[in-house]
C-alpha positions as a Markdown table, in Angstrom:
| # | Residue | x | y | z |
|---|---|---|---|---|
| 1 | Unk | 0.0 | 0.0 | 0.0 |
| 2 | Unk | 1.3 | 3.8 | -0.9 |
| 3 | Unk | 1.3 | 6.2 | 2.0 |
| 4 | Unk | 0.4 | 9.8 | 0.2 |
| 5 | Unk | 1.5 | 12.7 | 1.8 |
| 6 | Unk | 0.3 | 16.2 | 0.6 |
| 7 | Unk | 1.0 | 19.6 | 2.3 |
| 8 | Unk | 0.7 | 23.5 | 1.0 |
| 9 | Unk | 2.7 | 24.4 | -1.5 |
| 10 | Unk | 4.6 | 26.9 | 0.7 |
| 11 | Unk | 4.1 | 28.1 | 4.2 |
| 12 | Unk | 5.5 | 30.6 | 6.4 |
| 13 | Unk | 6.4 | 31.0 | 10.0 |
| 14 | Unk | 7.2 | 32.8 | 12.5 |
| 15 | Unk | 6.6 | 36.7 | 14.3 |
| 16 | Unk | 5.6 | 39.2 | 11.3 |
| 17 | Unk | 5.2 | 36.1 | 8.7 |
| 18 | Unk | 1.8 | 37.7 | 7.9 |
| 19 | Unk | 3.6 | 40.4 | 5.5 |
| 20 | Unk | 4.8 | 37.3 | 3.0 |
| 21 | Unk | 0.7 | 37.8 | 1.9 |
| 22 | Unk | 1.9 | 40.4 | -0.5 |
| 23 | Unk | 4.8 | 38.6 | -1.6 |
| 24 | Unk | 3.3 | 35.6 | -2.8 |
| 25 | Unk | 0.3 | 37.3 | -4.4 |
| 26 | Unk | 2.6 | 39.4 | -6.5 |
| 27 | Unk | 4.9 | 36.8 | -7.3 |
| 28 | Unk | 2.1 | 34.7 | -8.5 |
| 29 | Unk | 0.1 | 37.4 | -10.4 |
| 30 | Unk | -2.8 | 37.6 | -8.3 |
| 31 | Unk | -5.3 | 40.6 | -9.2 |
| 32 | Unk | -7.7 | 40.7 | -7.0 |
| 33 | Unk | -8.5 | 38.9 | -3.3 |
| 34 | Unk | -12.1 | 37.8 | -1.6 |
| 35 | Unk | -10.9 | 38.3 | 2.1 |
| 36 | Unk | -12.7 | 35.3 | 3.6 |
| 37 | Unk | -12.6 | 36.2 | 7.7 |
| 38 | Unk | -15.5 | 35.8 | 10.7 |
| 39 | Unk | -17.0 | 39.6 | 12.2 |
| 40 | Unk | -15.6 | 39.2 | 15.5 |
| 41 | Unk | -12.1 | 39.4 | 13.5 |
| 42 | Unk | -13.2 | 42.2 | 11.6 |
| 43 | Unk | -13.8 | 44.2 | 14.9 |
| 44 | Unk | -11.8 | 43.3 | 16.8 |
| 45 | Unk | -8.9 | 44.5 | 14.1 |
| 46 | Unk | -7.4 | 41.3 | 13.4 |
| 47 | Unk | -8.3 | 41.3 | 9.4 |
| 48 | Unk | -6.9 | 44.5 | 9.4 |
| 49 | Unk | -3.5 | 43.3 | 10.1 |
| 50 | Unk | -3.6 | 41.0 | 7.1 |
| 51 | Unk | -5.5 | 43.9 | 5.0 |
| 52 | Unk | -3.0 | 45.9 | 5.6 |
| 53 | Unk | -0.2 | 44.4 | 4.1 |
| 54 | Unk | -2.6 | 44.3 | 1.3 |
| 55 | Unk | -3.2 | 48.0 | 1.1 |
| 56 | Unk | 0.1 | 49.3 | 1.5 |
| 57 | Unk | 1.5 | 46.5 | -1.6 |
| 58 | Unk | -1.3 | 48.6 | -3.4 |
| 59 | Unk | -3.8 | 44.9 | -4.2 |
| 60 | Unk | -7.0 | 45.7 | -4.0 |
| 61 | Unk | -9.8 | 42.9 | -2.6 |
| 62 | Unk | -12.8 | 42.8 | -0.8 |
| 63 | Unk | -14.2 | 41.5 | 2.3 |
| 64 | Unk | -16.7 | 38.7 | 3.1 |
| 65 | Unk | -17.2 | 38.3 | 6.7 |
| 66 | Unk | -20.8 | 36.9 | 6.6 |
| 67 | Unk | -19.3 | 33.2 | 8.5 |
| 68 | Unk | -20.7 | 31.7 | 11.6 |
| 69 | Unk | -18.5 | 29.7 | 14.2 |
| 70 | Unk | -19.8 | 26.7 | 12.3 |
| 71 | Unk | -20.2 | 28.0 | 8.7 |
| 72 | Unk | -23.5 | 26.8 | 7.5 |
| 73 | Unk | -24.5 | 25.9 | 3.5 |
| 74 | Unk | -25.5 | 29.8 | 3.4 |
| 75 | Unk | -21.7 | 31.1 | 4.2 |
| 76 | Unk | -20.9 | 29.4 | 1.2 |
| 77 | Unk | -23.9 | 30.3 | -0.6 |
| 78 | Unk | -23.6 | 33.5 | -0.7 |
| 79 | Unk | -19.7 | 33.2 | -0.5 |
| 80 | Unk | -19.6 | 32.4 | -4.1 |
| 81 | Unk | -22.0 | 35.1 | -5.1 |
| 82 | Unk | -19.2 | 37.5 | -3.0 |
| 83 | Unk | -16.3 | 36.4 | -4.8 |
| 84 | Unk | -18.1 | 36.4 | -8.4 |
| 85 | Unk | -19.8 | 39.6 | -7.7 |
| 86 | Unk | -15.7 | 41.0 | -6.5 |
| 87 | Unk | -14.4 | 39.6 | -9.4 |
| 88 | Unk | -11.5 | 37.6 | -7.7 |
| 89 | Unk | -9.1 | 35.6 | -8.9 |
| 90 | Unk | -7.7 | 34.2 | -5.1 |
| 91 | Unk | -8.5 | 33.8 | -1.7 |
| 92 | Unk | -7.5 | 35.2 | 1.4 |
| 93 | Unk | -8.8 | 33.4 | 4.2 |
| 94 | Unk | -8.1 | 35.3 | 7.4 |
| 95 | Unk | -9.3 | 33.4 | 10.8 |
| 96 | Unk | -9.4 | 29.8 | 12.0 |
| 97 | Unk | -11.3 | 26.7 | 10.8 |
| 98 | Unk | -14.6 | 28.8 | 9.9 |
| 99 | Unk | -13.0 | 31.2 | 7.5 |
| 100 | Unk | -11.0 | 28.7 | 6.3 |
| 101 | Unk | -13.4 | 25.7 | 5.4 |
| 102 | Unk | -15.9 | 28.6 | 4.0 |
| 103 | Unk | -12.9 | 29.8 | 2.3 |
| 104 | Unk | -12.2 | 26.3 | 1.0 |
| 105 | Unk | -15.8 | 25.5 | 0.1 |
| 106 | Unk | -16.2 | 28.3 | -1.6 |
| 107 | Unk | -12.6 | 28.2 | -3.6 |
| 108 | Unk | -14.3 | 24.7 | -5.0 |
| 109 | Unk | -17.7 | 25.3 | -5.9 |
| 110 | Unk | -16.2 | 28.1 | -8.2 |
| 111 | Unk | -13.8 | 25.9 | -10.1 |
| 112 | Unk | -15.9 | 23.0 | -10.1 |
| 113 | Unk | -19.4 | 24.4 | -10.2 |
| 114 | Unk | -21.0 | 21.4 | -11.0 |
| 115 | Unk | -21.5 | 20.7 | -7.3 |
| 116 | Unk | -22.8 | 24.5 | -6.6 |
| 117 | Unk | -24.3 | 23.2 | -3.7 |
| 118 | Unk | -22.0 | 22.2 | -1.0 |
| 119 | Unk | -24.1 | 19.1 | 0.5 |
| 120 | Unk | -23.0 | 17.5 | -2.8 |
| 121 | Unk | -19.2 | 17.7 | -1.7 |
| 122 | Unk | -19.7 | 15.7 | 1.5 |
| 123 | Unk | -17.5 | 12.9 | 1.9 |
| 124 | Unk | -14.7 | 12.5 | -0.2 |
| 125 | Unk | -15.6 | 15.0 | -2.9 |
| 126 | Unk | -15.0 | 13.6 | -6.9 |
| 127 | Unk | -14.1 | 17.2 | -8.3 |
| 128 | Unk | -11.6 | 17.5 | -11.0 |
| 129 | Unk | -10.1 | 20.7 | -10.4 |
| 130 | Unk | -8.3 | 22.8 | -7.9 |
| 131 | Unk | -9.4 | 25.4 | -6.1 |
| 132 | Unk | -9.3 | 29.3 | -6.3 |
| 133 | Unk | -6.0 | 30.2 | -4.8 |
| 134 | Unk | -6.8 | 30.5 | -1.1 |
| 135 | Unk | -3.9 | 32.4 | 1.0 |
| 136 | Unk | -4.4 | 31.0 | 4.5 |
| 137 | Unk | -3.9 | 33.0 | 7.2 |
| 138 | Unk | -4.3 | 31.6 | 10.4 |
| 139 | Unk | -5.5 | 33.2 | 13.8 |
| 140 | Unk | -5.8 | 30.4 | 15.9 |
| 141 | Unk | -3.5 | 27.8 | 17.4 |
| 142 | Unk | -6.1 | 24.4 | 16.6 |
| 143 | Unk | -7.5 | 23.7 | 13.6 |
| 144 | Unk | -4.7 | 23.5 | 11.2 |
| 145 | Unk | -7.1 | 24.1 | 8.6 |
| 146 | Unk | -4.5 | 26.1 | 6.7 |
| 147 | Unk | -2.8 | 22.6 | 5.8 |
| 148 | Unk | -5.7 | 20.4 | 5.5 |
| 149 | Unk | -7.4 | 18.7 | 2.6 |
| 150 | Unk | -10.7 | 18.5 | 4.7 |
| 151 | Unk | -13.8 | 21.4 | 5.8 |
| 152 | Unk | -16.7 | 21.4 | 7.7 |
| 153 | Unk | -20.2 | 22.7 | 6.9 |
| 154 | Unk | -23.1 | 22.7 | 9.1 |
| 155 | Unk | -26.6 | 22.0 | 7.3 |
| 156 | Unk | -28.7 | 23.9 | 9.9 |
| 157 | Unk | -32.1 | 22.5 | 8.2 |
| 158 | Unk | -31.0 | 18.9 | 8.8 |
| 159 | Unk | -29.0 | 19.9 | 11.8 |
| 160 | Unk | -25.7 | 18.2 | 11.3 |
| 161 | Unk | -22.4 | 18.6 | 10.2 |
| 162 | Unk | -20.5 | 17.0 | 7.4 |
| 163 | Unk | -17.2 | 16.6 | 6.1 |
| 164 | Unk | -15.7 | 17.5 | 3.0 |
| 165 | Unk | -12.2 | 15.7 | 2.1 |
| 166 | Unk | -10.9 | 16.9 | -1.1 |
| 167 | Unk | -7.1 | 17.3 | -2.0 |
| 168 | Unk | -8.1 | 20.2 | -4.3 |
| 169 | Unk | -9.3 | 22.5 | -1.5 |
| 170 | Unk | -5.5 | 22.8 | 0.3 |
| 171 | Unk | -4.1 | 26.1 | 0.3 |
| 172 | Unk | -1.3 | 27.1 | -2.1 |
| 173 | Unk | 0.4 | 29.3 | 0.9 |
| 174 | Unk | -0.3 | 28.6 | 4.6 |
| 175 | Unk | 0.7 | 31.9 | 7.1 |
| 176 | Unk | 1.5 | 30.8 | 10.6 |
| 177 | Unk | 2.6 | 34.0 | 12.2 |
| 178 | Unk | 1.7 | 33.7 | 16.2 |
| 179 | Unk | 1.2 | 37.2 | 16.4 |
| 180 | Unk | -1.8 | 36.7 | 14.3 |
| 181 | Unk | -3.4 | 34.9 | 17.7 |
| 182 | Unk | -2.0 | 37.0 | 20.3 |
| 183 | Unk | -5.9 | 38.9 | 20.6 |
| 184 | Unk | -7.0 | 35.1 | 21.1 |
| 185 | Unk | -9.3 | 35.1 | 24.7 |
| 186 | Unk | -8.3 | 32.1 | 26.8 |
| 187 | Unk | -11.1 | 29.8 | 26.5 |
| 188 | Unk | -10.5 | 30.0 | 22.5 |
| 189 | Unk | -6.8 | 29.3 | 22.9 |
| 190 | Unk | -7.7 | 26.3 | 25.4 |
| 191 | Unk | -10.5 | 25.1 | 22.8 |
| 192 | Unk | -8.4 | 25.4 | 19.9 |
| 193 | Unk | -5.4 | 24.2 | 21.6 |
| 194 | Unk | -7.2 | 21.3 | 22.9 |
| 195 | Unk | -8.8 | 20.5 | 19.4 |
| 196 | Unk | -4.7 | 20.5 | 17.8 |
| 197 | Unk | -4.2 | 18.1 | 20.9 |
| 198 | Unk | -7.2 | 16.1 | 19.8 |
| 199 | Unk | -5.7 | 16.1 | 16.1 |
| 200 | Unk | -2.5 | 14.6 | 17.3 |
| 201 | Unk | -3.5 | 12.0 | 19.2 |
| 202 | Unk | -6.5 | 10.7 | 17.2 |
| 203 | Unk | -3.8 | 10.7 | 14.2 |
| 204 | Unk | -1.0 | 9.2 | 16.3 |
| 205 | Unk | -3.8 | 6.0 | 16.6 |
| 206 | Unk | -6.1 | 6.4 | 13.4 |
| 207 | Unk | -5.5 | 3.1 | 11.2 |
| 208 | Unk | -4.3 | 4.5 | 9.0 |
| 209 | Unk | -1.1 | 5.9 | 10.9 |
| 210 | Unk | 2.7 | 5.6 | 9.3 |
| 211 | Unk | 6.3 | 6.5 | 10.1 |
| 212 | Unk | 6.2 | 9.5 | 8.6 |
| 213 | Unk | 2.7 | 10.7 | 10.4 |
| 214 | Unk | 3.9 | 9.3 | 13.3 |
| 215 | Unk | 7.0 | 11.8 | 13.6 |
| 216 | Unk | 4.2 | 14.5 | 13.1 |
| 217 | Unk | 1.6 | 13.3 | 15.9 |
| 218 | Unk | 4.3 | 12.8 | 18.4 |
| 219 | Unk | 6.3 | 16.1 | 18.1 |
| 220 | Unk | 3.3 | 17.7 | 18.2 |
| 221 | Unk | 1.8 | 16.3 | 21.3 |
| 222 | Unk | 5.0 | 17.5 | 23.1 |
| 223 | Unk | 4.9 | 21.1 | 21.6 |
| 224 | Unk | 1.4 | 21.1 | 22.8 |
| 225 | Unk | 2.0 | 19.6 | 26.1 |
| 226 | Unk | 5.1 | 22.1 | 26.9 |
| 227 | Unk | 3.4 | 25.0 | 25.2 |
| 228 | Unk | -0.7 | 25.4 | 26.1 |
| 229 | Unk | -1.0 | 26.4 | 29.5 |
| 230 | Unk | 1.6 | 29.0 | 29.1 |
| 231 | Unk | -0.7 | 30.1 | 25.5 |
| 232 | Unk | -3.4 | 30.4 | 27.4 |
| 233 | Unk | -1.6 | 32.7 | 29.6 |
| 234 | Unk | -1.0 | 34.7 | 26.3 |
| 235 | Unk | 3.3 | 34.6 | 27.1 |
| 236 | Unk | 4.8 | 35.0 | 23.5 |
| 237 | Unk | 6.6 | 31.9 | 23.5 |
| 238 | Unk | 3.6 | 29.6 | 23.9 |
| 239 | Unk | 1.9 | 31.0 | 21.6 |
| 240 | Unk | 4.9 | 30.8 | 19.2 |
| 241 | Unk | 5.0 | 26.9 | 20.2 |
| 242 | Unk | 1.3 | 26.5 | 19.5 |
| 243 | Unk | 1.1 | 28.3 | 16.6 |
| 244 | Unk | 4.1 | 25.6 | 15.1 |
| 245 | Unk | 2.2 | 22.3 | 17.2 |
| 246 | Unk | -0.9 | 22.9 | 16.0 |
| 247 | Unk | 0.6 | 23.5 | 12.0 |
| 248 | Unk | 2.2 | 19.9 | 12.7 |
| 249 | Unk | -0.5 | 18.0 | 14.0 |
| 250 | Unk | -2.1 | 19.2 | 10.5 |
| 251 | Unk | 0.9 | 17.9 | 8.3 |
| 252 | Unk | -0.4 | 14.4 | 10.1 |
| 253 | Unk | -3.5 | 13.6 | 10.5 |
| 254 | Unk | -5.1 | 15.5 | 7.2 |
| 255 | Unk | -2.9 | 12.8 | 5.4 |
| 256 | Unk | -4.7 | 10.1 | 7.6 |
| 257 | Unk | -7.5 | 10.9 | 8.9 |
| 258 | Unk | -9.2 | 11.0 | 12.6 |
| 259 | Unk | -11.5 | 8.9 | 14.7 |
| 260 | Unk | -14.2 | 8.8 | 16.8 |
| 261 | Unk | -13.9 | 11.7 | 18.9 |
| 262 | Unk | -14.3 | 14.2 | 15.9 |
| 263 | Unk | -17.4 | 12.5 | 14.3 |
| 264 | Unk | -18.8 | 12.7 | 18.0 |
| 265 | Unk | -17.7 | 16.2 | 18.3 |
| 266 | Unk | -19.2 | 17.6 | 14.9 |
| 267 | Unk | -22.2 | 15.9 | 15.9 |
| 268 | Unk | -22.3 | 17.6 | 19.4 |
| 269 | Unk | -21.2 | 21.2 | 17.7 |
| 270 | Unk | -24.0 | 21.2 | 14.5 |
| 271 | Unk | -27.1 | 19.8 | 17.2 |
| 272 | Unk | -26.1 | 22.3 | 20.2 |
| 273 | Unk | -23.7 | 24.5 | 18.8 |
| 274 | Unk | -20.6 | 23.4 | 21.0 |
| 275 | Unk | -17.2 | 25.0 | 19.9 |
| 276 | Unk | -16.0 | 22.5 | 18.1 |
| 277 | Unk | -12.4 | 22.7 | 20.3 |
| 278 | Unk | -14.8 | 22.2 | 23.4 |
| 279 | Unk | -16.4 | 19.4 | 21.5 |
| 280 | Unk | -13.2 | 17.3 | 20.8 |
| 281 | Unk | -12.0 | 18.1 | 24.5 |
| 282 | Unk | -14.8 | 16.6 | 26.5 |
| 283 | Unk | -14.8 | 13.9 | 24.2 |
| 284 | Unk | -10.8 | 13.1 | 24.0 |
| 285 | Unk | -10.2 | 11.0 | 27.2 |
| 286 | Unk | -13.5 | 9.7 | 26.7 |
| 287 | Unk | -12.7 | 8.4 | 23.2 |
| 288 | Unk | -8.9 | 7.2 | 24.2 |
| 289 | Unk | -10.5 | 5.1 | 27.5 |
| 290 | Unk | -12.7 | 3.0 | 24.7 |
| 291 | Unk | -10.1 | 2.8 | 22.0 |
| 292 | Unk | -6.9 | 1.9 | 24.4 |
| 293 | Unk | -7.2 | -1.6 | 24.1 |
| 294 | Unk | -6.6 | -1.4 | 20.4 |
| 295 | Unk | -3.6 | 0.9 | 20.4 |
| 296 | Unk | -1.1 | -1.3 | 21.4 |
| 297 | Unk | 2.1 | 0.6 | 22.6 |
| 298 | Unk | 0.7 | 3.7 | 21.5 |
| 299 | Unk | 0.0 | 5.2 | 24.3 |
| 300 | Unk | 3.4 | 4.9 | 25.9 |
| 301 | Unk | 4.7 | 7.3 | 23.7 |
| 302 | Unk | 1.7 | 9.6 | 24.0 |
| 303 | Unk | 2.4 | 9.3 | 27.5 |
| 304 | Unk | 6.4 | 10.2 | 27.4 |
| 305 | Unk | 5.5 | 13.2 | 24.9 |
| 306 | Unk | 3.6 | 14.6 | 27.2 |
| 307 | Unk | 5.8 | 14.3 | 29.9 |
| 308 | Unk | 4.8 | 11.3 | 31.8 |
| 309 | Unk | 7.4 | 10.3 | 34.2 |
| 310 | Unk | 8.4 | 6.6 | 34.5 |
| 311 | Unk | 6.6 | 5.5 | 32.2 |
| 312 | Unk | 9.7 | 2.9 | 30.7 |
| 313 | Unk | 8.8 | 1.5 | 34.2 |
| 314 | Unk | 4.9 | 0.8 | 33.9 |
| 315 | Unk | 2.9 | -2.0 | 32.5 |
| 316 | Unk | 0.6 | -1.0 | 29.7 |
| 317 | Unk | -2.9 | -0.7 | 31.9 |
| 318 | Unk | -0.6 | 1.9 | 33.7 |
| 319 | Unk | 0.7 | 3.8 | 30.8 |
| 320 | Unk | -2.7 | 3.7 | 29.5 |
| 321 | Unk | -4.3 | 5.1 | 32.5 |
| 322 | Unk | -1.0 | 7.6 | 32.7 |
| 323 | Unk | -1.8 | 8.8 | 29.0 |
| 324 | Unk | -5.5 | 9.5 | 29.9 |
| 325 | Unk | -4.7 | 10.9 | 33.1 |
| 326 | Unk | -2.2 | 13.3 | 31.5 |
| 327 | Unk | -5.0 | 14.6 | 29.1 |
| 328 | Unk | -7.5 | 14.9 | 31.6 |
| 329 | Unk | -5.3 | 17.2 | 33.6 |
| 330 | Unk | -4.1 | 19.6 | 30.6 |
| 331 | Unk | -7.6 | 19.8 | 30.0 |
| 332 | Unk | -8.6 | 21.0 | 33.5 |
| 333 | Unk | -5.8 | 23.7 | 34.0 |
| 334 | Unk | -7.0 | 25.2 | 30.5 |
| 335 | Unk | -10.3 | 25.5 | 31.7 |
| 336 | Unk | -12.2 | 23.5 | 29.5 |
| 337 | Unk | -15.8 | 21.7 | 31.0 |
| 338 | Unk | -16.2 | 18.1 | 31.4 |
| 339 | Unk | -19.5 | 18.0 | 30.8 |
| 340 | Unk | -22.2 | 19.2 | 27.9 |
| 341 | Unk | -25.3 | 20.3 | 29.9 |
| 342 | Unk | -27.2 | 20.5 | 26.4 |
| 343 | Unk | -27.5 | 17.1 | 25.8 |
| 344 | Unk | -30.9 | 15.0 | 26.7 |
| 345 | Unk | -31.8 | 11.4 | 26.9 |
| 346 | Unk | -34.2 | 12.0 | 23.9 |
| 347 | Unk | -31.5 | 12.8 | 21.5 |
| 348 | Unk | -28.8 | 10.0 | 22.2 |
| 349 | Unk | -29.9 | 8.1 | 19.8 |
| 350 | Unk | -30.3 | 10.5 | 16.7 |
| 351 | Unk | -26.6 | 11.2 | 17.8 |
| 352 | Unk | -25.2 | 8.0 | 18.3 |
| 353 | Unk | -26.1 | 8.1 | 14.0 |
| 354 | Unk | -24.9 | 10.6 | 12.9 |
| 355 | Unk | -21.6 | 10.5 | 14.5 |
| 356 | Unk | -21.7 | 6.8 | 13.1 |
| 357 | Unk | -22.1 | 8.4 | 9.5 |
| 358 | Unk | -19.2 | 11.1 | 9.9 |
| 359 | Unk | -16.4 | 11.3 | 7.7 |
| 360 | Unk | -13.9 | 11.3 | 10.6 |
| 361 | Unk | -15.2 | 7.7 | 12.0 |
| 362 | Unk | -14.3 | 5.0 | 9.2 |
| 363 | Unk | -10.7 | 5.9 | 10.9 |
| 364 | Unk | -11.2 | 4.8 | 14.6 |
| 365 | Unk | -8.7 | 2.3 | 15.4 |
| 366 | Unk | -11.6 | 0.5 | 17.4 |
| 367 | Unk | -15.1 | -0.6 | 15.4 |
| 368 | Unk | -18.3 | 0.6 | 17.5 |
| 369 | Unk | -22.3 | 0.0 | 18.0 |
| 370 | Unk | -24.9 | 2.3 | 18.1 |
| 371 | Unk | -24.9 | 1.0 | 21.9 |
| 372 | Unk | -21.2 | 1.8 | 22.5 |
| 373 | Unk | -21.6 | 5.4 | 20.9 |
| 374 | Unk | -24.7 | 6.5 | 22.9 |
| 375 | Unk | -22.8 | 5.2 | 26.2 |
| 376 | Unk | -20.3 | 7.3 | 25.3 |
| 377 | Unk | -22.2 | 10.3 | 25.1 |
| 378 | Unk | -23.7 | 9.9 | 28.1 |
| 379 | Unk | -19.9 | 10.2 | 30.2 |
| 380 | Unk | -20.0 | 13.3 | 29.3 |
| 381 | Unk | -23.4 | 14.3 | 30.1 |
């Protein structure tokens, strides 16, 4: 069996890396940009730091900021009427994973406008062509959507999420400039922190794991580890090391896919609303207590990368236990809730389906029943 690996044609990092915008639209003869961002970006000043680098290179663009936390069918919708109606040639997506999967939704439908409406794309999407140039410009530490072949629309009439995997939708240029995420709150920086976490570790243990993956999962579940607490406590150097964890745990696990605690998460987030970081944090320890058994040695070395001690010296229920533990605690100092007051008895069951039906499931390392899911819900409710 191949192993494919696919990442952004270039990306930059670093403090000020948010100027190379300009470069790279010059150098590739870009007219004019659709800025793809969220409105609390747009006031709190954040788009303006990439718009300006924009203005004073003298390209001109517009901005769409009509995208919901979880961008729904009609962000994109009317996302490609914006970007016709601009008369763009590229994207620049400015925000986390909602600007960025609108962004990338939207970049597809007007290549491939066959499948004009989005629903059509769930799944692993059959279109022929790239996408608009998309520019990705990211302002949180989490989602890692700037080097991702997947996006996530919610359907609000049906009242679920689904997942579109596509290897035309990945940015040509990814900007990771931590100064981008400085204006992040804390409970944002713990969500999206914990959601980069979740990426890791699901990918570390998906199926379809590899060497190469591997090297990507584990470095980042140390950078994370070393580096979210003192993020959350907005010092510059954690958000440097999240801002570079969270761009590696997107190198692996868009290349191999996720598990069950992301198709129980995007359930959670499209019936409730949950941010989806809050989703996948709940959910993680929960997901890693059911899968364990079918990890092997796996969770030894999640436990060492995050800093377990002695762990050489424990049997494999205790390095287990010591892996879960460790998540569990990170999880606590960042604030994050244990438990989703939202959810009711009556609706376990339409859940336990549709996480069963997510994109992100077919990769758990462990099969499960409709039986097994609903339980699981109900730990965290």
């Amino acid at each position: 069996m191949a192993n494919r690996i696919m990442l952004n044609e270039t990306s930059y990092h670093g403090a000020g890396a948010v100027k190379e915008i300009a470069t790279e639209a010059k150098a590739r003869g870009f007219n004019k940009a659709l800025v793809c961002t969220d409105p609390g970006l747009l006031a709190a000043g954040v788009t303006k730091k990439a718009t300006d680098v924009l203005d004073e290179a003298g390209l001109p663009y517009e901005i769409y900021s009509d995208i919901k936390a979880n961008p729904t069918v009609e962000n994109v919708t009317n996302g490609v009427k914006a970007y016709k109606d601009a008369g763009a040639d590229y994207i620049v997506a400015v925000g986390g994973g909602s600007a960025m999967d609108t962004a990338k939704a939207i970049g597809i439908i007007i290549t491939n406008p066959e499948y004009a409406d989005v629903r059509s794309l769930e799944g692993v999407a059959p279109t022929k062509n790239p996408c608009a140039p998309i520019i990705a410009v990211a302002t949180t530490a989490g989602t890692a959507a700037e080097v991702t072949i997947n996006y996530v629309i919610t359907d609000v009439e049906k009242e679920r999420k689904f997942v579109c995997v596509d290897p035309h939708d990945m940015p040509v240029v990814a900007i990771v400039d931590p100064e981008m995420m400085a204006s992040m709150p804390k409970s944002l920086t713990a969500a999206t922190g914990m959601d980069a976490l979740t990426h890791a570790i699901e990918g570390y243990t998906t199926k379809a794991a590899w060497e190469m993956t591997d090297m990507f999962h584990l470095k980042a579940i140390e950078l994370i580890s070393k580096n979210l607490r003192a993020a959350v406590n907005n010092e510059p150097a954690g958000r440097e090391g999240m801002a570079l964890a969270q761009y590696i745990a997107g190198m692996g696990f868009s290349n191999v896919g996720l598990g069950i605690d992301h198709s129980m998460a995007h359930t959670l987030s499209a019936h409730y609303d949950v941010p989806h970081g809050v989703a996948c944090a709940m959910l993680l320890p929960v997901a890693m207590e059911f899968n364990q058994e079918y990890t092997g040695e796996r969770f030894k070395d999640i436990a060492k990368a995050m800093g377990v001690e002695g762990v050489d010296d424990m049997s494999q229920d205790e390095y287990r236990k010591a892996a879960i533990e460790a998540v569990k605690q990170l999880s606590e100092d960042v604030g994050i809730p244990k438990t989703c007051e939202k959810i009711t008895e009556e609706d376990l069951s339409q859940l336990a389906d549709d996480a069963l039906a997510d994109a992100c499931y077919p990769g758990n390392p462990r099969e499960a029943t409709k039986d097994q899911v609903i339980e699981l819900f109900r730990k965290i409710m």
